[in-house]
C-alpha positions as CSV (number, residue, x, y, z in Angstrom):
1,X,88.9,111.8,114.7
2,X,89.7,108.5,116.4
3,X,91.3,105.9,115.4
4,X,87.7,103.8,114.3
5,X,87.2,106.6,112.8
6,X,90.3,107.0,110.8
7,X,90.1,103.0,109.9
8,X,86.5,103.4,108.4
9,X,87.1,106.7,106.5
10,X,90.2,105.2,104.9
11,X,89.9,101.6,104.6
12,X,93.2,101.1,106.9
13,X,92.3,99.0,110.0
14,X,92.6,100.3,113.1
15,X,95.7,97.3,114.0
16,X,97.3,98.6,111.0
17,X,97.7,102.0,111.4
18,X,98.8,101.4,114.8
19,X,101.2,99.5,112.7
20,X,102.5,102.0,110.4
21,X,102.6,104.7,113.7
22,X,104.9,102.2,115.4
23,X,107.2,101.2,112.4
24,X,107.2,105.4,111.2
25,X,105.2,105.5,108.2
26,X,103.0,107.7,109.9
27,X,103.9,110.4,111.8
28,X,103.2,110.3,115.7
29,X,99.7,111.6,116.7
30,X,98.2,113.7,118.7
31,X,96.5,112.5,121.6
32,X,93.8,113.5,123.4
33,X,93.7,114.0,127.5
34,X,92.6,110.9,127.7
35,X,95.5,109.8,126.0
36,X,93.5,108.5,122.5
37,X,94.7,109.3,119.4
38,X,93.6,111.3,117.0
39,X,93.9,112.0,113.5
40,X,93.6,114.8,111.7
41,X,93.1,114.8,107.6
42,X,96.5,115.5,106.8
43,X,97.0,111.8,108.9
44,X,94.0,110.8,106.7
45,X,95.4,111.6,103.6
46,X,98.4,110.3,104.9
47,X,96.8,106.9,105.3
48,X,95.0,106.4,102.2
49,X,98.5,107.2,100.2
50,X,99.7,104.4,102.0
51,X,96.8,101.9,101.3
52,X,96.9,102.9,97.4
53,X,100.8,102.3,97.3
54,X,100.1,99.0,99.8
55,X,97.2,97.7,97.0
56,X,100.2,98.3,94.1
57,X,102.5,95.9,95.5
58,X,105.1,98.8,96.9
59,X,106.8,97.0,100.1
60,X,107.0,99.0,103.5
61,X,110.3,100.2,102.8
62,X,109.5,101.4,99.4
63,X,106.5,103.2,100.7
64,X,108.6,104.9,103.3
65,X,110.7,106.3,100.2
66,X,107.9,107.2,98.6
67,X,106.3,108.8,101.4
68,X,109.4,111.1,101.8
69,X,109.7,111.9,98.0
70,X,105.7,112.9,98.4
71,X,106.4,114.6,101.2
72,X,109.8,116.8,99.8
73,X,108.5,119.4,97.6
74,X,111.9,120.0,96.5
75,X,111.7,116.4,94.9
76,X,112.8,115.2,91.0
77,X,110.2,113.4,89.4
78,X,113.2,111.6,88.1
79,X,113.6,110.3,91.6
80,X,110.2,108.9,91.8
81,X,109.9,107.2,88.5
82,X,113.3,105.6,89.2
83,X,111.9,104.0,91.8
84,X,108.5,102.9,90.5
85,X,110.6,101.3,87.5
86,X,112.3,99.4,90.0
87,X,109.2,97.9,91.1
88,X,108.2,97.5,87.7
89,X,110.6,95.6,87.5
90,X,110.1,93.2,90.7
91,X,106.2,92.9,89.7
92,X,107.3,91.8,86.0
93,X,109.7,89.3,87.3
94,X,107.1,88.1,89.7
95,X,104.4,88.0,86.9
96,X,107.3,85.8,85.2
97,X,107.5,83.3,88.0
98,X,103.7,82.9,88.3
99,X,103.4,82.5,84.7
100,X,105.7,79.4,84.4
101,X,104.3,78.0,87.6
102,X,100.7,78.4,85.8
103,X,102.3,76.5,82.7
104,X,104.3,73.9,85.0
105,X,100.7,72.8,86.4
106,X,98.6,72.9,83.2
107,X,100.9,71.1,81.8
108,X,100.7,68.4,84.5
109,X,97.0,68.9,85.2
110,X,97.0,67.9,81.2
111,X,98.8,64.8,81.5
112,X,96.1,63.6,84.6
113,X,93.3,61.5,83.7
114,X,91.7,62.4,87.0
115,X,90.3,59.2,87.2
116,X,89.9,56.6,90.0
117,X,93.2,55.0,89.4
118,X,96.3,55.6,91.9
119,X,98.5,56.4,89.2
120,X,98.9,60.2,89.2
121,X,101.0,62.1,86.3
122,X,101.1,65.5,89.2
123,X,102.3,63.6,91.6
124,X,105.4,61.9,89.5
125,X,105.8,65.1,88.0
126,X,106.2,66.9,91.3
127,X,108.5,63.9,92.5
128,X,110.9,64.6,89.5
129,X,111.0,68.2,89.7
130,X,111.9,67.4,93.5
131,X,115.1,65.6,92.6
């Protein structure tokens, strides 16, 4: 299968899994003579791991991990769960930050008239959170 191939049956474009070949998240493939590559459907499955991990917010380097505790068959489950806790974690802390920004500008959306007077409660509010 080629690499068009390999982008449609897993949902990976064909830029990014050149991507994750260069950077080693996939293994090197095979080429053929005329020097194309081609994947075969362990590379396949391979690639959709990746794009389900990608989709749950795991970062390259975390995927890599993963990747190598899917991989080792000699692996703790410990191991892995560790690790999605982590990112847990992250995504909870993130969900945090987002939450407060949403209440930061509902609050100020609130205090706007949104009228056609200059006067703007976002803007002063974003002025004083500046300083």
């Amino acid at each position: 299968m080629n690499i068009g191939q390999a982008a449609d049956a897993t949902g990976v474009s064909a830029k990014r899994i050149r991507y994750y070949e260069q950077i080693g998240l996939l293994g090197k493939t095979t080429r053929s003579e005329s020097g194309y590559r081609v994947f075969d459907q362990e590379a396949l499955h391979t690639l959709r791991f990746i794009r389900r991990a990608r989709r749950l917010g795991f970062s390259v380097p975390k995927i890599s991990a993963l990747l190598e505790l899917w991989q080792d068959q000699g692996r703790s489950s410990a191991d892995v769960k560790r690790l999605v806790e982590t990112h847990l974690d992250e995504l909870r802390e993130k969900i945090g930050d987002l939450q407060s920004m949403v209440d930061t500008l509902q609050h100020l959306a609130d205090r706007c008239d949104g009228d056609a007077r200059p006067d703007c409660p976002i803007l002063h509010g974003l002025e004083r959170s500046a300083t």
